[in-house]
DRENROMI-492414 format. One record per residue: residue number from 1; chain; x, y, z of N, C-alpha, C in turn. Coordinates in nm, 3 decimals. Example, Ala and Ser with C-alpha at 12.3 -4.5 7.8 and 13.67 -1.06 7.14 Angstrom:
1;A;1.319;-0.569;0.780;1.230;-0.450;0.780;1.320;-0.330;0.780
2;A;1.285;-0.225;0.708;1.367;-0.106;0.714;1.290;0.003;0.787
// end
This chain:
1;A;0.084;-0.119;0.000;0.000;0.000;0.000;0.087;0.124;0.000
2;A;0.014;0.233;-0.060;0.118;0.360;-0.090;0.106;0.402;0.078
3;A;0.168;0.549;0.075;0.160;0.622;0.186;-0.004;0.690;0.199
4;A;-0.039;0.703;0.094;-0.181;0.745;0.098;-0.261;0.692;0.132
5;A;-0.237;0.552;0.060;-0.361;0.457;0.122;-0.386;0.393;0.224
6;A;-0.221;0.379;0.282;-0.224;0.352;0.434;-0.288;0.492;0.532
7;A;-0.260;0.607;0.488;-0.316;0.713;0.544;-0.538;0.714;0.527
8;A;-0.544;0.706;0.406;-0.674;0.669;0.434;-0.694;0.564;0.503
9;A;-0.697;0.432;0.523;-0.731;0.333;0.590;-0.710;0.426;0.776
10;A;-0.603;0.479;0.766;-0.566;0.549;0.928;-0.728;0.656;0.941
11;A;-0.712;0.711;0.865;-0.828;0.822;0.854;-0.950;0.744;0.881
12;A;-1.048;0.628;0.898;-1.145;0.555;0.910;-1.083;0.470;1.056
13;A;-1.021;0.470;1.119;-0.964;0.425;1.245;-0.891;0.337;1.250
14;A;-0.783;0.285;1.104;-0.727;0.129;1.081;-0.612;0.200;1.200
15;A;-0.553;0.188;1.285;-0.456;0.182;1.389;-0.334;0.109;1.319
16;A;-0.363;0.016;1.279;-0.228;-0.104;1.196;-0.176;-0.032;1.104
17;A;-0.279;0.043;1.006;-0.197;0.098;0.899;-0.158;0.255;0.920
18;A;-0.223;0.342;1.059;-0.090;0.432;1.057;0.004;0.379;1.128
19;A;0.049;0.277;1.203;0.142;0.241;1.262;0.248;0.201;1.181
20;A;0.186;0.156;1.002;0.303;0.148;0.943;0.371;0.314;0.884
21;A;0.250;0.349;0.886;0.298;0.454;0.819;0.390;0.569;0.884
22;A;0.356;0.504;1.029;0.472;0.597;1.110;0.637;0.519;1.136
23;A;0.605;0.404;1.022;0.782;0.353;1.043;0.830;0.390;0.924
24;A;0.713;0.383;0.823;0.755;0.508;0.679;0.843;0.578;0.679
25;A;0.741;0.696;0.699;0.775;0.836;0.756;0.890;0.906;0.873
26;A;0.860;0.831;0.960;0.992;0.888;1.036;1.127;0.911;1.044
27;A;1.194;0.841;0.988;1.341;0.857;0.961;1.329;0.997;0.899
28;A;1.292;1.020;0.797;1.291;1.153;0.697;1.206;1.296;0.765
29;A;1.107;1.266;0.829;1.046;1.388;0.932;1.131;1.426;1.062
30;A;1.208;1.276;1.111;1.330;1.359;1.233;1.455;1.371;1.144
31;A;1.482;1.376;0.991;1.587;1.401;0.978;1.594;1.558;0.951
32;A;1.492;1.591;0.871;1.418;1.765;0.847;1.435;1.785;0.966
33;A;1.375;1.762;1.140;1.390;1.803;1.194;1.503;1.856;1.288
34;A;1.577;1.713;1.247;1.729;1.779;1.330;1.791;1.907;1.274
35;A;1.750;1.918;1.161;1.800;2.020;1.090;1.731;2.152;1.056
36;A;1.622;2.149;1.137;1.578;2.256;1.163;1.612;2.332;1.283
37;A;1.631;2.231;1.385;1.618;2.272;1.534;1.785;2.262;1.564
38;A;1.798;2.275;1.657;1.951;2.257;1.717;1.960;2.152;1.807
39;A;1.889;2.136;1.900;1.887;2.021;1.988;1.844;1.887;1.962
40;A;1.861;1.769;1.954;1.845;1.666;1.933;1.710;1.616;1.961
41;A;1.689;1.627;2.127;1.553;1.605;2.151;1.455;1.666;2.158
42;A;1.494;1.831;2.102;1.355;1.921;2.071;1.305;1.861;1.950
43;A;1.405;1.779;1.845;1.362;1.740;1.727;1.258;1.617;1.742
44;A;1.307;1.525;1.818;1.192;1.384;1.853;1.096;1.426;1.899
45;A;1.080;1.537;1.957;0.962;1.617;2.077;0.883;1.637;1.975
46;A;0.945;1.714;1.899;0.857;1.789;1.749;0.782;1.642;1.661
47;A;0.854;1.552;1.662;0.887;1.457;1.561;0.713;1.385;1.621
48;A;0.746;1.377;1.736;0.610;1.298;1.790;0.482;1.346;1.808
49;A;0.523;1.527;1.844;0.407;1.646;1.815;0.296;1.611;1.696
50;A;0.399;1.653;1.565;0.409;1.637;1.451;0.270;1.499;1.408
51;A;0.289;1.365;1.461;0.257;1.247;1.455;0.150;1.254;1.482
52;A;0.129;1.292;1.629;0.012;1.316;1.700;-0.092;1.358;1.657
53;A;-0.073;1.502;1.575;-0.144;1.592;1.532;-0.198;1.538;1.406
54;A;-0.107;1.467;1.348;-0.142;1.366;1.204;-0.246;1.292;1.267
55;A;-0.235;1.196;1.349;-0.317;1.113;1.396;-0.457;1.149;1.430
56;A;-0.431;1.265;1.482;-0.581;1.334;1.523;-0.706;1.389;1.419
57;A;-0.554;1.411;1.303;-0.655;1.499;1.256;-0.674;1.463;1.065
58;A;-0.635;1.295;1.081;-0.652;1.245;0.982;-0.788;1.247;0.935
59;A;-0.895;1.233;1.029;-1.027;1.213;0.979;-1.090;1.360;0.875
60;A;-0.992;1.444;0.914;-1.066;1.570;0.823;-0.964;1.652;0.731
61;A;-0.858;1.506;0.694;-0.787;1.580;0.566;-0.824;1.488;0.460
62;A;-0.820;1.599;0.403;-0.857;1.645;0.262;-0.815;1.546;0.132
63;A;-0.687;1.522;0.146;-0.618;1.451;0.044;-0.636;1.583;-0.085
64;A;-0.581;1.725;-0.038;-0.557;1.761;-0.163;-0.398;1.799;-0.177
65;A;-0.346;1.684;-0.087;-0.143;1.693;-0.131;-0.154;1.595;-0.057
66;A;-0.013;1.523;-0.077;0.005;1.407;-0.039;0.055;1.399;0.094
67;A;0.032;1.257;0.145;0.039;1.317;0.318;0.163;1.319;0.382
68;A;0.278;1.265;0.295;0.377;1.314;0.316;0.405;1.493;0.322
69;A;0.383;1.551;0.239;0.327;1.666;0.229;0.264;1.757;0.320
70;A;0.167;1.691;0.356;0.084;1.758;0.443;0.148;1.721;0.590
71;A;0.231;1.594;0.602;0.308;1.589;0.756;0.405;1.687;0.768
72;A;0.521;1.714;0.620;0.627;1.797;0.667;0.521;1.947;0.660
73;A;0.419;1.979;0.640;0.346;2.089;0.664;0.362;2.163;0.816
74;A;0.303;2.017;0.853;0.256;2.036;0.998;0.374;1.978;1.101
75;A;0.499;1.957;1.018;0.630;1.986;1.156;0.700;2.131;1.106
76;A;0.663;2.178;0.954;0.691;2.331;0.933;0.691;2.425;1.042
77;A;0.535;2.386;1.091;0.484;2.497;1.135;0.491;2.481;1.299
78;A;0.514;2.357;1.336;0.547;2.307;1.468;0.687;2.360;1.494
79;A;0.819;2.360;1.403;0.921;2.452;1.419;0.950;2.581;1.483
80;A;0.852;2.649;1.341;0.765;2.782;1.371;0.738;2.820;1.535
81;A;0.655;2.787;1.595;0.621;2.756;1.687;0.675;2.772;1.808
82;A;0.794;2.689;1.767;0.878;2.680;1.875;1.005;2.764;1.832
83;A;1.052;2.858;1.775;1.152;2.952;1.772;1.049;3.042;1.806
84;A;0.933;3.035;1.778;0.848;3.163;1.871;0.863;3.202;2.026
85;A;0.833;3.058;2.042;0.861;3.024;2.191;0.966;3.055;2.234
86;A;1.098;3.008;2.178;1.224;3.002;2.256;1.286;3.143;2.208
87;A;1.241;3.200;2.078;1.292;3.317;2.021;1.434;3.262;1.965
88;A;1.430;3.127;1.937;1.554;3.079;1.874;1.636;3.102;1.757
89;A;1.665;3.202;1.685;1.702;3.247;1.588;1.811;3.181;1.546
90;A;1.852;3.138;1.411;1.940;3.015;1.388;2.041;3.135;1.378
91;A;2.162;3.067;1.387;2.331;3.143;1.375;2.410;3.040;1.315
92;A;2.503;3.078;1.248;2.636;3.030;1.234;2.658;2.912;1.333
93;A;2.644;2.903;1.440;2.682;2.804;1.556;2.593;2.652;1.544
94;A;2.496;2.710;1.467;2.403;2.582;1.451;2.489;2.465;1.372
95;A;2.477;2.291;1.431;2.523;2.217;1.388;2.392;2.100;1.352
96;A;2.408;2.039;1.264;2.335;1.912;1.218;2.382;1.800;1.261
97;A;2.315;1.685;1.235;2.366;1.585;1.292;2.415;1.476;1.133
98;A;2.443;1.405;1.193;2.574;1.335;1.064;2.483;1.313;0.901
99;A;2.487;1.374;0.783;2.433;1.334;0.676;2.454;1.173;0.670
100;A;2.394;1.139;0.580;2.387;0.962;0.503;2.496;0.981;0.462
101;A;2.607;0.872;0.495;2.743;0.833;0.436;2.719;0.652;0.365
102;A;2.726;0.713;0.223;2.740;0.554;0.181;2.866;0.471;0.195
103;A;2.886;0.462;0.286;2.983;0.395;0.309;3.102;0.373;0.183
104;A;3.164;0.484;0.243;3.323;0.526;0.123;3.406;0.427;0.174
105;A;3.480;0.379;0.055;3.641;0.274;0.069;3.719;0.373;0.197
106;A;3.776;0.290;0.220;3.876;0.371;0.338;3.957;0.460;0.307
107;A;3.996;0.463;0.159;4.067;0.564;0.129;4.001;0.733;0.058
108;A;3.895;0.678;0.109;3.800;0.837;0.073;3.730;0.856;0.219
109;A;3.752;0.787;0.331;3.671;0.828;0.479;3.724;0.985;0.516
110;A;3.788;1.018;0.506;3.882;1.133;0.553;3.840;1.270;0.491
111;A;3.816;1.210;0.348;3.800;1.344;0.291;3.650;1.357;0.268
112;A;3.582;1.281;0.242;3.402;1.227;0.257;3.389;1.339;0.385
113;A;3.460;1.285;0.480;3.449;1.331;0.683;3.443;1.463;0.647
114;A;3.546;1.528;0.601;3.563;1.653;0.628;3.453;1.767;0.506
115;A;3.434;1.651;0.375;3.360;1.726;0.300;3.166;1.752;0.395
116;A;3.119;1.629;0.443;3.030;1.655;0.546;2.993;1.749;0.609
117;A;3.137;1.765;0.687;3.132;1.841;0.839;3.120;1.976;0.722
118;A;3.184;2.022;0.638;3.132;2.186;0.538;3.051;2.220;0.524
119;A;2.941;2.096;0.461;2.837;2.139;0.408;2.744;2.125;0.510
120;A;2.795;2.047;0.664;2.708;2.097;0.769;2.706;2.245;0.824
121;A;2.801;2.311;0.843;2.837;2.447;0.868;2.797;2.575;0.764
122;A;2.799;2.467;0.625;2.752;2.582;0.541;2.627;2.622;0.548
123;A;2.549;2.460;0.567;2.401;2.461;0.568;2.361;2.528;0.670
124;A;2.405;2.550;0.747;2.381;2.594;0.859;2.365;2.770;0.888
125;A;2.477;2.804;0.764;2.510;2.945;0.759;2.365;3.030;0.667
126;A;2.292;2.908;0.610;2.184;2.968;0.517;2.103;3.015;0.579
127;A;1.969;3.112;0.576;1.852;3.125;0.606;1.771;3.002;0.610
128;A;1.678;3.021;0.736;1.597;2.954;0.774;1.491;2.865;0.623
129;A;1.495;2.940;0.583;1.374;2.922;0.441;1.490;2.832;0.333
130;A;1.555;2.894;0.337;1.643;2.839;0.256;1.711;2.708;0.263
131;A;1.736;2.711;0.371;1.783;2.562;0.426;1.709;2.477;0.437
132;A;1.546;2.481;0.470;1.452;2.443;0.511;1.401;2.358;0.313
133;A;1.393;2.468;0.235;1.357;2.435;0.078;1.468;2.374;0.033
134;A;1.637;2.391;0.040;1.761;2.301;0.012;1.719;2.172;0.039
135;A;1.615;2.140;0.183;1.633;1.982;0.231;1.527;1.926;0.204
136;A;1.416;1.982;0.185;1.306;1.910;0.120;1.286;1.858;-0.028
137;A;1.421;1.960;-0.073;1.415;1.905;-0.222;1.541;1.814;-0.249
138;A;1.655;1.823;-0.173;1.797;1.729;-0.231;1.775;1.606;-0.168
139;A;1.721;1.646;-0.030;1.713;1.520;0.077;1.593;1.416;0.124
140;A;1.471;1.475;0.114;1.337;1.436;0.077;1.275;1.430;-0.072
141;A;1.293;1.466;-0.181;1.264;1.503;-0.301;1.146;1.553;-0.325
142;A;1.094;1.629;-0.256;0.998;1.694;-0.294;1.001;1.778;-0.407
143;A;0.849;1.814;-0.459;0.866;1.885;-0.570;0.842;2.028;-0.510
144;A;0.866;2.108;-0.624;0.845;2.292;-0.607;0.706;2.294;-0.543
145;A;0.628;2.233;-0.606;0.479;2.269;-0.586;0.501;2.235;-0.406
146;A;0.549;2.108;-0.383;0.440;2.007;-0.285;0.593;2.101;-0.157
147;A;0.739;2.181;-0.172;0.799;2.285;-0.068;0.719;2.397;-0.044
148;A;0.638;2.447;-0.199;0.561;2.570;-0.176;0.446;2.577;-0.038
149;A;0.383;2.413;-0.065;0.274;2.376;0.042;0.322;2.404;0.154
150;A;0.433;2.314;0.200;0.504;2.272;0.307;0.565;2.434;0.345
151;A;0.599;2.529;0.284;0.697;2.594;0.368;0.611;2.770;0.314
152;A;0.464;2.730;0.254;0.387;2.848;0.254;0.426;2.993;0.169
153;A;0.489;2.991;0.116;0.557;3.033;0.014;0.509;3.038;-0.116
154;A;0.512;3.110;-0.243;0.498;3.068;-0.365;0.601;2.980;-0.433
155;A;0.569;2.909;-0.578;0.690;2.803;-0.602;0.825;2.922;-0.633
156;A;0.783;3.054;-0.716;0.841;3.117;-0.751;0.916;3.134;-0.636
157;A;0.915;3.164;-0.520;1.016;3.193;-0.391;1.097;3.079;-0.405
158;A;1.033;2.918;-0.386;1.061;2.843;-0.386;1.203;2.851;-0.492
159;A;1.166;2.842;-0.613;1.270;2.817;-0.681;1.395;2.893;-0.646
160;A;1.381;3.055;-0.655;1.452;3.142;-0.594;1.541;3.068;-0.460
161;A;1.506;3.055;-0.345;1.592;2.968;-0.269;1.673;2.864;-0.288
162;A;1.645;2.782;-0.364;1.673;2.700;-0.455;1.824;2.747;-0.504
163;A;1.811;2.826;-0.583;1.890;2.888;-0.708;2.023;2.945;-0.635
164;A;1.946;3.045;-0.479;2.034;3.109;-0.464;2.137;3.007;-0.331
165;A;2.073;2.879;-0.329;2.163;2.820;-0.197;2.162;2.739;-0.279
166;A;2.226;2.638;-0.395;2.279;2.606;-0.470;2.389;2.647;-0.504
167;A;2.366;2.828;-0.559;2.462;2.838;-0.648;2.569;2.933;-0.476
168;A;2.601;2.941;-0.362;2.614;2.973;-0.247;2.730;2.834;-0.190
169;A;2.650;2.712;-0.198;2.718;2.561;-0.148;2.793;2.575;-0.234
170;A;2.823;2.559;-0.395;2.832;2.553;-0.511;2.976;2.611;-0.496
171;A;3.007;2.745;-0.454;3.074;2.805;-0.417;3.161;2.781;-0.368
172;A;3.116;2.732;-0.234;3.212;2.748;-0.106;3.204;2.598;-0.066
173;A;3.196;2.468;-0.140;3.241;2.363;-0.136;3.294;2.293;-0.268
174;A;3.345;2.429;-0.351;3.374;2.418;-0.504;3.586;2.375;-0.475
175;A;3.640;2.378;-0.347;3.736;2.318;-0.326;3.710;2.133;-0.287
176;A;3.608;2.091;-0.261;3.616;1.915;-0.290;3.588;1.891;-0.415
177;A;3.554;1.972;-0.524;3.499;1.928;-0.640;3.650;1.870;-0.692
178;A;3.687;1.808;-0.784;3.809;1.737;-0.848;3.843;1.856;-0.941
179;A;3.972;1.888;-0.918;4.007;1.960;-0.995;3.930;2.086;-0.974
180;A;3.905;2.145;-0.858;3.822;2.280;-0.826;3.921;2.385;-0.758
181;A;3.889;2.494;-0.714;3.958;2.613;-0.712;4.009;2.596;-0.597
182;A;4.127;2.654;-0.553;4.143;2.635;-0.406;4.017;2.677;-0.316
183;A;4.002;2.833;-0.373;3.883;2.836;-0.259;3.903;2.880;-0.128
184;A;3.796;2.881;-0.065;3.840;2.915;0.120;3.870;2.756;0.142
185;A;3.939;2.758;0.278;4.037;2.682;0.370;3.903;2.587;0.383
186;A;3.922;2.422;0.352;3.810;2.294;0.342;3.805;2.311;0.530
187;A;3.674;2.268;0.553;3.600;2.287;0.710;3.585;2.428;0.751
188;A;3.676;2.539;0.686;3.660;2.663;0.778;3.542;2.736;0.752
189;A;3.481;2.816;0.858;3.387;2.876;0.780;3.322;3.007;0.694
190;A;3.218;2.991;0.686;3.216;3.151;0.581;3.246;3.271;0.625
191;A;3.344;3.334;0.519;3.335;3.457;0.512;3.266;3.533;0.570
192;A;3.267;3.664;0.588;3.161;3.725;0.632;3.109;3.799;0.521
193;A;3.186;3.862;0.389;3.087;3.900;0.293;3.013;3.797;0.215
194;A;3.077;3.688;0.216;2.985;3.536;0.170;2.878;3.540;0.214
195;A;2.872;3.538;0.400;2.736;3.473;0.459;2.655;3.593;0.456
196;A;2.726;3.721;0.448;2.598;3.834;0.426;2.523;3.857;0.286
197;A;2.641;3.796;0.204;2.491;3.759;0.066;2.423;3.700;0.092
198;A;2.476;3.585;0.116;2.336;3.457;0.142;2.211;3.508;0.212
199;A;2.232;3.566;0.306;2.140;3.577;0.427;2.022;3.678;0.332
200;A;2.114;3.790;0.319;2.091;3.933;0.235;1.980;3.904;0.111
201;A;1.947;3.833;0.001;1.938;3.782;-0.063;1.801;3.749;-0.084
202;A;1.780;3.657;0.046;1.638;3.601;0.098;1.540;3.755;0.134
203;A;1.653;3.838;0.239;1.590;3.923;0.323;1.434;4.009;0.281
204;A;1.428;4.057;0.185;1.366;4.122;0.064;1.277;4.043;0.070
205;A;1.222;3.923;0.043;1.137;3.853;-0.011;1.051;3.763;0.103
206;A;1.147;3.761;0.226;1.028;3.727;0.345;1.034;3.851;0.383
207;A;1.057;3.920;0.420;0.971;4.098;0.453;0.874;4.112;0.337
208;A;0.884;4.097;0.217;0.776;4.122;0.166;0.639;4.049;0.224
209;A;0.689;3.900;0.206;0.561;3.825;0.245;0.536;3.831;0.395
210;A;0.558;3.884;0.510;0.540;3.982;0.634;0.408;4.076;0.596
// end
């Protein structure tokens, strides 16, 4: 059964089939979340919030996006929520927890390690929105349409984030590429006129939608 149809069967009271659907789903809703949040177990907190709220309130969705979709919706906004609360504003200092390593020969662990730990620091250096649309689309595969849902936005923003934290990583992890530029120093981190484009960039376009 898809994710949908186990979600309808949940939506009529099948218990069995959201229970699968919450061994689905989860790996990929606490992985968005570690990487939204900073703390480990604000993310499972969220992660189970998140679930809950699915569970409750299956009987009166809609099915007009898919419920994958409509879950990372509703840990979007559970995020939300909670930087309200805590007034948590992401920084530079923010760390992720370990990306998927396909298991590299031993003679690429070292440099795999250190290419990681960059693009954790880089990711980190992006705007909230930005980082948030980077991981729903490289790491979840969502489409433009189904980030626009999820992160309330038009696709047009959407893409825009996209474009501009692409071509940003692109950049400043363009020293692991083979045969790439030296570049800034591999692990160190951004610049400061680097991370004030990035940031800069977005700024304009969530004040507008404010």
């Amino acid at each position: 059964m898809s994710d949908d149809e186990l979600a309808a069967a949940a939506a009529v009271g099948d218990k069995e089939a959201f229970a699968v659907l919450v061994t689905r789903v989860s790996p990929g809703l606490l992985g968005y979340l570690r990487r939204m949040v900073a703390d480990p177990q604000t993310a499972e907190d969220l992660a189970q919030e998140t679930l809950l709220h699915a569970w409750k309130s299956l009987p009166d969705f809609g099915f007009r996006s898919s419920f994958r979709t409509w879950m990372f919706a509703i840990a979007h906004r559970r995020t939300i929520d909670h930087r309200r609360r805590r007034r948590d504003v992401p920084t530079v200092d923010d760390r992720f927890v370990d990306l998927a390593d396909p298991a590299p020969l031993p003679a690429e662990r070292a440099e795999q390690s250190s290419l990681v730990e960059a693009l954790r620091q880089e990711l980190a250096s992006l705007p909230e929105t930005s980082r948030a649309a980077w991981w729903l689309r490289e790491s979840e595969g969502l489409s433009l349409d189904e980030i626009s849902r999820v992160l309330q936005i038009s696709t047009g923003s959407v893409r825009g984030h996209l474009q501009r934290s692409r071509r940003y990583l692109s950049i400043r992890l363009a020293p692991w590429r083979p045969g790439g530029p030296p570049g800034p120093s591999r692990g160190g981190p951004p610049d400061r006129t680097e991370q004030t484009s990035a940031r800069s960039t977005t700024r304009g376009e969530e004040r507008s939608r404010e």
